[in-house]
C-alpha positions as CSV (number, residue, x, y, z in Angstrom):
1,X,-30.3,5.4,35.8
2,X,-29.4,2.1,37.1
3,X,-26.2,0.1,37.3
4,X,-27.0,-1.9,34.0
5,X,-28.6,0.9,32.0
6,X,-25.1,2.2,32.5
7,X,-23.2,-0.3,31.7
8,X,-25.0,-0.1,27.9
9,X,-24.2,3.1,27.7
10,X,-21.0,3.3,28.1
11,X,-20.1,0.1,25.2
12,X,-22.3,2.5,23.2
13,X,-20.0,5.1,23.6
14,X,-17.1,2.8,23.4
15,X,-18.2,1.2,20.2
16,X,-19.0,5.2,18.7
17,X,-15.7,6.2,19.6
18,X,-14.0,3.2,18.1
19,X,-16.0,3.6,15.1
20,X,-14.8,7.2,14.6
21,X,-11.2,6.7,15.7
22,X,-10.6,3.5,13.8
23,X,-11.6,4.2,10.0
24,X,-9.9,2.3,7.4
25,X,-7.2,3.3,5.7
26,X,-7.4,5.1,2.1
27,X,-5.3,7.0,0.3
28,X,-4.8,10.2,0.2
29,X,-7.0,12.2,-2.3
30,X,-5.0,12.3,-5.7
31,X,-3.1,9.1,-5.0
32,X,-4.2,6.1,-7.0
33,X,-3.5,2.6,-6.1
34,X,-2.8,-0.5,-8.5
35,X,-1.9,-4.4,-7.2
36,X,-0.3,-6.4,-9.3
37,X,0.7,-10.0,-8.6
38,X,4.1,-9.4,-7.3
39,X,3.9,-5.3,-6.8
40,X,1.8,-2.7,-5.4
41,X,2.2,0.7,-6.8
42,X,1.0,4.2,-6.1
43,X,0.9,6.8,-8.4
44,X,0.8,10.8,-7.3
45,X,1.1,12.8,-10.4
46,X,3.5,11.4,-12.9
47,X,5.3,9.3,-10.4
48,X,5.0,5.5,-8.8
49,X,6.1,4.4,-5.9
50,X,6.5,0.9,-6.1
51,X,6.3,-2.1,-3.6
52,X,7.7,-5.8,-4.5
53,X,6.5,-8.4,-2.5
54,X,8.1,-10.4,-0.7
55,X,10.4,-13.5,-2.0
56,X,9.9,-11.9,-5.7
57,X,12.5,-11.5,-8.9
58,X,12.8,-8.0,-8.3
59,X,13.4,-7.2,-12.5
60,X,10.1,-9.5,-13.2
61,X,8.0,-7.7,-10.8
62,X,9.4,-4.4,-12.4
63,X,8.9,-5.4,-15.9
64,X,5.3,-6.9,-14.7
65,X,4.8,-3.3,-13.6
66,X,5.8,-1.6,-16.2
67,X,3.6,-3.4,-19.0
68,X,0.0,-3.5,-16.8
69,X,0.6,0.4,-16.7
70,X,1.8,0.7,-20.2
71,X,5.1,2.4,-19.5
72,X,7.5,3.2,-22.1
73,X,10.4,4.9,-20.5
74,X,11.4,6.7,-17.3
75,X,14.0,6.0,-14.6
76,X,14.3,3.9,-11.7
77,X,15.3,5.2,-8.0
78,X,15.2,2.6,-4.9
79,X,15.8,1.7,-1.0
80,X,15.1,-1.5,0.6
81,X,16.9,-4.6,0.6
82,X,17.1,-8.3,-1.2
83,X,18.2,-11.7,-0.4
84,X,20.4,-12.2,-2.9
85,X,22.0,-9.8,-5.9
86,X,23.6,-10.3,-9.5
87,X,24.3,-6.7,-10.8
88,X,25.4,-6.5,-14.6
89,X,26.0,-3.7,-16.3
90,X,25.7,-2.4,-20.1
């Protein structure tokens, strides 16, 4: 083989190998993904875990959430962080 015949067959390989290596992402089987306009949920069984975007009302994008999947009731566990805060309780 000559010098350039070589040459092609080695971005072959390359462009093979980065073809098999870098596959986009998808969930896992059994997990199903939703996007709302301020969320992004997944849901695994009966539970969500829920992502707010960025610079969102946290209790809007919850409540946004809540009424595209048509949930009447459950209970709410987080982590993360926010700008700014007002708790209230009842």
């Amino acid at each position: 083989m000559g010098y350039k015949a070589l040459i092609i067959l080695n971005i072959v390989l390359l462009a093979v190998i980065a073809r098999l290596v870098f596959k986009p992402l998808s969930p896992a089987p059994g997990i199903r993904v939703w996007e709302g306009e301020t969320w992004t949920a997944a849901q695994y069984g009966s539970r969500y875990i829920l992502s707010i975007k960025n610079h969102s009302e946290l209790a809007s994008a919850i409540t946004s959430f809540v009424k595209a999947r048509g949930i009447t009731s459950g209970s709410i566990y987080g982590i993360g962080a926010v700008n700014s805060a007002t708790l209230r309780f009842f």
